[in-house]
Residue frames as qw, qx, qy, qz and C-alpha x, y, z in Angstrom:
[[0.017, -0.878, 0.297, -0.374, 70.39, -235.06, 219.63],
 [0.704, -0.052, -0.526, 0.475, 73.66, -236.61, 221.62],
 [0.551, -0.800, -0.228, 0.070, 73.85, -235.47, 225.10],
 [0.587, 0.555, -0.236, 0.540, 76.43, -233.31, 226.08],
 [0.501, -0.575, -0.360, 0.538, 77.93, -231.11, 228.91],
 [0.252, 0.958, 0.134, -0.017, 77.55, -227.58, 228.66],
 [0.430, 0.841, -0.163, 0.286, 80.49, -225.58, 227.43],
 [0.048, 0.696, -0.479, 0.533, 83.84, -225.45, 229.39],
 [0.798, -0.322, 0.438, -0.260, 82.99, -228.71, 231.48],
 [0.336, 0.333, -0.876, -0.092, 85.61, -231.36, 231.47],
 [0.879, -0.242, -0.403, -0.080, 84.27, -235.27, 231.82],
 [0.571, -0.699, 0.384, -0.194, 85.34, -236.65, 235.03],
 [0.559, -0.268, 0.773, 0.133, 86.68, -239.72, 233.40],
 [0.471, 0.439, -0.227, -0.731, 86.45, -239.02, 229.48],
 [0.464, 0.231, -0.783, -0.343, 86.81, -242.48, 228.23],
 [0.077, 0.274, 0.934, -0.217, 84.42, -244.88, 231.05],
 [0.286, -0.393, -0.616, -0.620, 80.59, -244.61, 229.63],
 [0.443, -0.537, -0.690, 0.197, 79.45, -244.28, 233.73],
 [0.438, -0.319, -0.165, 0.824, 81.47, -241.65, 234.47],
 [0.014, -0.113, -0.306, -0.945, 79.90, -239.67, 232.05],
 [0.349, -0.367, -0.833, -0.222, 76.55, -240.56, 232.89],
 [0.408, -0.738, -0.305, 0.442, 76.79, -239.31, 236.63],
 [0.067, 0.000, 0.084, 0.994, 78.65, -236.13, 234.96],
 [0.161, -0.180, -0.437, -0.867, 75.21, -235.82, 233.34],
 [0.512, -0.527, -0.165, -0.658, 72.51, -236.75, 235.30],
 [0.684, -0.075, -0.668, 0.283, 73.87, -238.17, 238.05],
 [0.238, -0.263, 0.456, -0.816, 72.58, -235.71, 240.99],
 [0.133, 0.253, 0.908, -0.306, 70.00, -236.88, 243.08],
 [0.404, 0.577, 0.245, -0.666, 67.44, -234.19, 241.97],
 [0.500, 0.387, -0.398, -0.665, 67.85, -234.69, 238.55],
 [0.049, -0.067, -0.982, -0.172, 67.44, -238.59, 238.63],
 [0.084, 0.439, 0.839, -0.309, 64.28, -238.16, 240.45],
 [0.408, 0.537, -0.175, -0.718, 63.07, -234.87, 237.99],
 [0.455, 0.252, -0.712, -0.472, 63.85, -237.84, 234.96],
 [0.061, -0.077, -0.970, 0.222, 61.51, -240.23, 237.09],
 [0.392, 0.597, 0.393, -0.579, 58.68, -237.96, 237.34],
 [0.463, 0.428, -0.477, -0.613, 59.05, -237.07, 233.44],
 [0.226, 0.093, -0.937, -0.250, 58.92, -241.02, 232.90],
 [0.055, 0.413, 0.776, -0.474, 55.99, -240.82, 235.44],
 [0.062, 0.735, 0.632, 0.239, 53.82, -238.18, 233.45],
 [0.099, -0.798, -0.291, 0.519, 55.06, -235.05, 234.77],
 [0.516, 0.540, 0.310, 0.588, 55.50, -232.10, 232.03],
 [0.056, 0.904, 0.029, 0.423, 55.32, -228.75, 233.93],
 [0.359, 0.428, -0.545, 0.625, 57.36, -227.19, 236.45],
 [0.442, -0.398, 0.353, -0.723, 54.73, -227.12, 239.23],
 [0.914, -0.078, -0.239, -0.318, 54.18, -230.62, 238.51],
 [0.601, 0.593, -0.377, 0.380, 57.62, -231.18, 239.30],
 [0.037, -0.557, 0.393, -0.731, 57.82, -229.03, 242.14],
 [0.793, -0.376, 0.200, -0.437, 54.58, -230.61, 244.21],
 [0.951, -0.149, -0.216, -0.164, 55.52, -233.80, 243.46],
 [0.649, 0.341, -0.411, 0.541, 59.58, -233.25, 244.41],
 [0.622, -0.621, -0.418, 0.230, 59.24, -231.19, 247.02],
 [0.780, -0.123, 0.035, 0.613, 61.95, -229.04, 245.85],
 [0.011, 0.617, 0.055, -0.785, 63.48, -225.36, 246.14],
 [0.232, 0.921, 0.156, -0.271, 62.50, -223.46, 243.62],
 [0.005, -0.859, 0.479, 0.180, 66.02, -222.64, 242.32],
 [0.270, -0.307, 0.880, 0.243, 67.60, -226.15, 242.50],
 [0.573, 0.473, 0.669, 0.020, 64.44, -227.40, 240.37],
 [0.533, 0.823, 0.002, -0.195, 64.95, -224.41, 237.63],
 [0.031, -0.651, 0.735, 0.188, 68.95, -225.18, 237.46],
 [0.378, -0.173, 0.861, 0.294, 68.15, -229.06, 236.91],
 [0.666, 0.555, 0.498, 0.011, 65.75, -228.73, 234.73],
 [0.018, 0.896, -0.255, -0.362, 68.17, -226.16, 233.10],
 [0.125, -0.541, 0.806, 0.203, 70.89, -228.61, 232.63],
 [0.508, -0.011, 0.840, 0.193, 69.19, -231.19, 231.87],
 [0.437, 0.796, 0.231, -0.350, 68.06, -229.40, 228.95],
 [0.265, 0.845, -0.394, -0.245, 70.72, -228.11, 228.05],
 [0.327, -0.328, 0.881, 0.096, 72.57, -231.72, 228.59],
 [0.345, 0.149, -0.693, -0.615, 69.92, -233.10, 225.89],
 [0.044, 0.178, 0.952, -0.247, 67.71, -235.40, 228.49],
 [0.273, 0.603, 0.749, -0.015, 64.74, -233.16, 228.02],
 [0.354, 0.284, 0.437, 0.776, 62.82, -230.80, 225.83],
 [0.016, 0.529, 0.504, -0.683, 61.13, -227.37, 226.81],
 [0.176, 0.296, 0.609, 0.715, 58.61, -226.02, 225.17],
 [0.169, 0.087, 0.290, -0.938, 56.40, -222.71, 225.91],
 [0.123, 0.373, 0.919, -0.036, 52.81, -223.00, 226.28],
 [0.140, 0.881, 0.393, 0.222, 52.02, -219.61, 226.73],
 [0.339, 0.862, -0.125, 0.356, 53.98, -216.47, 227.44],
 [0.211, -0.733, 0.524, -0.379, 55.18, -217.22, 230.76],
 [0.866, -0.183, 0.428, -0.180, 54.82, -221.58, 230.98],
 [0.205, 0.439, -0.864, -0.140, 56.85, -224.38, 229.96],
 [0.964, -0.156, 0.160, -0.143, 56.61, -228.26, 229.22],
 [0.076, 0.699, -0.700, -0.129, 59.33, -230.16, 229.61],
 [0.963, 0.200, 0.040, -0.176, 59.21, -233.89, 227.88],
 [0.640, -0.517, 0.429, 0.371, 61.93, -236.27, 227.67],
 [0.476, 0.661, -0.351, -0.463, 63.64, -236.52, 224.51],
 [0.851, 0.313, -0.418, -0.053, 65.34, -239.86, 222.91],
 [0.418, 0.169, -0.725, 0.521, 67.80, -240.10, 225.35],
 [0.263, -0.412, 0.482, -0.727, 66.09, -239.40, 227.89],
 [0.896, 0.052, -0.213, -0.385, 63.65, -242.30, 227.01],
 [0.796, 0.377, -0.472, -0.038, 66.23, -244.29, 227.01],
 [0.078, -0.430, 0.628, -0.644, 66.85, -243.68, 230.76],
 [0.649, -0.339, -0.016, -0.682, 63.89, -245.62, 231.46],
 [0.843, 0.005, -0.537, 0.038, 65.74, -249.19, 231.69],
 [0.357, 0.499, -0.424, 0.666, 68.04, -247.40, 234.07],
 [0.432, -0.319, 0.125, -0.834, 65.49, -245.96, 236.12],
 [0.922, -0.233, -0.201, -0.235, 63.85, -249.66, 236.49],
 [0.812, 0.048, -0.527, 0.246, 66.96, -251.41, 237.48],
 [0.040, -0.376, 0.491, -0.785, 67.88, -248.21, 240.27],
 [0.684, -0.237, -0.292, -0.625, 64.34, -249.27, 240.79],
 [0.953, -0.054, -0.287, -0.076, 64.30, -253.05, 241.48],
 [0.459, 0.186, -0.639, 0.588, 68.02, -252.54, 243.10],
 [0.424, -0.280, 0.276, -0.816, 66.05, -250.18, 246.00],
 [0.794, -0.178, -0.313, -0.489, 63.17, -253.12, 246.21],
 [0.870, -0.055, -0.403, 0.279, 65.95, -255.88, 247.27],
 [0.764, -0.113, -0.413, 0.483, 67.74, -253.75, 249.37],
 [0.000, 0.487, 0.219, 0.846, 66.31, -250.65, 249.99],
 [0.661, -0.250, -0.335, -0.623, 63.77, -251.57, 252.06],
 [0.266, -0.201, 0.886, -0.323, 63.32, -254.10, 255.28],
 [0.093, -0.362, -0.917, -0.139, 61.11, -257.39, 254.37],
 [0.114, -0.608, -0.786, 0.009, 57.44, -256.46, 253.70],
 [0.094, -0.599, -0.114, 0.787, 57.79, -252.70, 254.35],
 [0.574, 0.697, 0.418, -0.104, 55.29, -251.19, 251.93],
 [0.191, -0.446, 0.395, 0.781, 56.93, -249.17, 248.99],
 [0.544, 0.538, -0.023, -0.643, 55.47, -248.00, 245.51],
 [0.689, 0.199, 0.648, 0.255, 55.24, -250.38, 242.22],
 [0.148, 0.371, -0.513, -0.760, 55.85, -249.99, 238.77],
 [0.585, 0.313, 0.728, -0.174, 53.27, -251.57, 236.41],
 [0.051, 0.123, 0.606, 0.784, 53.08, -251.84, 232.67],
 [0.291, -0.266, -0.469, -0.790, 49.56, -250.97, 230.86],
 [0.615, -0.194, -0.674, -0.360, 47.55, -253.62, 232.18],
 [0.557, -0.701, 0.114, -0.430, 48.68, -252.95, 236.08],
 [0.966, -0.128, -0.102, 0.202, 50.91, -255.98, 236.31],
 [0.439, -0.786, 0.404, 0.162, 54.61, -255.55, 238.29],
 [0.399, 0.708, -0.582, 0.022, 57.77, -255.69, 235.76],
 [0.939, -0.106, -0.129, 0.301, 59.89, -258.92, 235.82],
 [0.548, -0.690, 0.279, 0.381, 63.23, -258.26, 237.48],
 [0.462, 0.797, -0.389, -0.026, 66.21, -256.72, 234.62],
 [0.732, -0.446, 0.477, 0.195, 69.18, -258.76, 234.39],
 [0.021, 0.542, -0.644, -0.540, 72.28, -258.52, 231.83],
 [0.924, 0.187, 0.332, 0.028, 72.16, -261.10, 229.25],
 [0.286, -0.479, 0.610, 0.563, 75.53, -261.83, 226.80],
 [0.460, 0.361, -0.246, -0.773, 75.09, -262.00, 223.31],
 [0.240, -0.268, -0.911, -0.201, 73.81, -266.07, 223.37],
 [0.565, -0.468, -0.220, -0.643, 70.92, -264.46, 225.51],
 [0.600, -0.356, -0.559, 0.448, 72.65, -266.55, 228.94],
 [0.180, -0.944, 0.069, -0.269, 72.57, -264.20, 231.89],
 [0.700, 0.363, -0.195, 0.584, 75.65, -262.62, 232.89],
 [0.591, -0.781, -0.150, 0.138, 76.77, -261.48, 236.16],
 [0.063, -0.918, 0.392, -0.006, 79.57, -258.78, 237.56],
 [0.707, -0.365, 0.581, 0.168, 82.03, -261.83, 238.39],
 [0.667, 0.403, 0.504, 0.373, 81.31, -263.36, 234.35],
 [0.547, 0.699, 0.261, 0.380, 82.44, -259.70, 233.05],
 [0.535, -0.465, -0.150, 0.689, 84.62, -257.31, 233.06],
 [0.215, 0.937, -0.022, -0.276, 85.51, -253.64, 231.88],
 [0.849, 0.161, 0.154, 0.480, 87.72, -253.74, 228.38],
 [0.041, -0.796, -0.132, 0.589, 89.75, -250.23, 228.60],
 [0.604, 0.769, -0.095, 0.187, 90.29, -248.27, 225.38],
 [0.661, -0.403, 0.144, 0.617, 94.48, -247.13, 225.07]]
């Protein structure tokens, strides 16, 4: 399923691939709702305890981001939901690391504790970083945006 915006919503900037993005999940609640899904949450009370959030603004983003294609809801019993990412949303996870790892470097004053990511085995992700298509890394300065016309 391709993400969308819900009916009658114009892009903010139809032809840059960011712009859409923040259209779509680019609040603050939903980034951190698709962090907890990448974290293991699936219900709405998981959601809630671990967000802190009203009541209302947690049923609208999980709303949208339904309806925007990031995740899937599915009833458990007559009155519960889970809500799981879907393909795209998965695919949010690189994102998620690099918001990540940007926060670590500069987020933060030297040594001031903060949470980790760890793969399987417990061990802290290497740092993300572009690469070009010889596999050299590639920095804002070495690229630019080509626009469509």
């Amino acid at each position: 399923m391709d993400v969308k915006l819900a009916a009658g919503t114009a892009w903010t900037d139809p032809t840059c691939p960011v712009a859409r993005t923040v259209d779509l999940i680019g609040d603050r609640w939903s980034l951190l709702i698709i962090r907890d899904a990448i974290d293991g949450a699936t219900t709405f009370t998981e959601f809630h305890q671990r967000l802190g959030i009203a009541r209302n603004i947690l049923t609208d983003r999980l709303r949208k981001l339904v309806e925007h294609g990031i995740l899937d809801k599915s009833a458990t019993d007559g009155r519960r939901h889970t809500y799981r990412l879907t393909e795209a949303g998965q695919d949010l996870f690189t994102a998620v690391v690099a918001l990540r790892q940007w926060g670590e470097r500069h987020a933060f004053a030297p040594g001031e504790p903060h949470s980790n990511l760890v793969d399987g085995q417990g061990r802290e992700l290497g740092e993300l970083h572009p690469l070009d298509q010889d596999g050299a890394p590639l920095s804002a300065e070495a690229s630019h945006v080509r626009k469509t016309g």
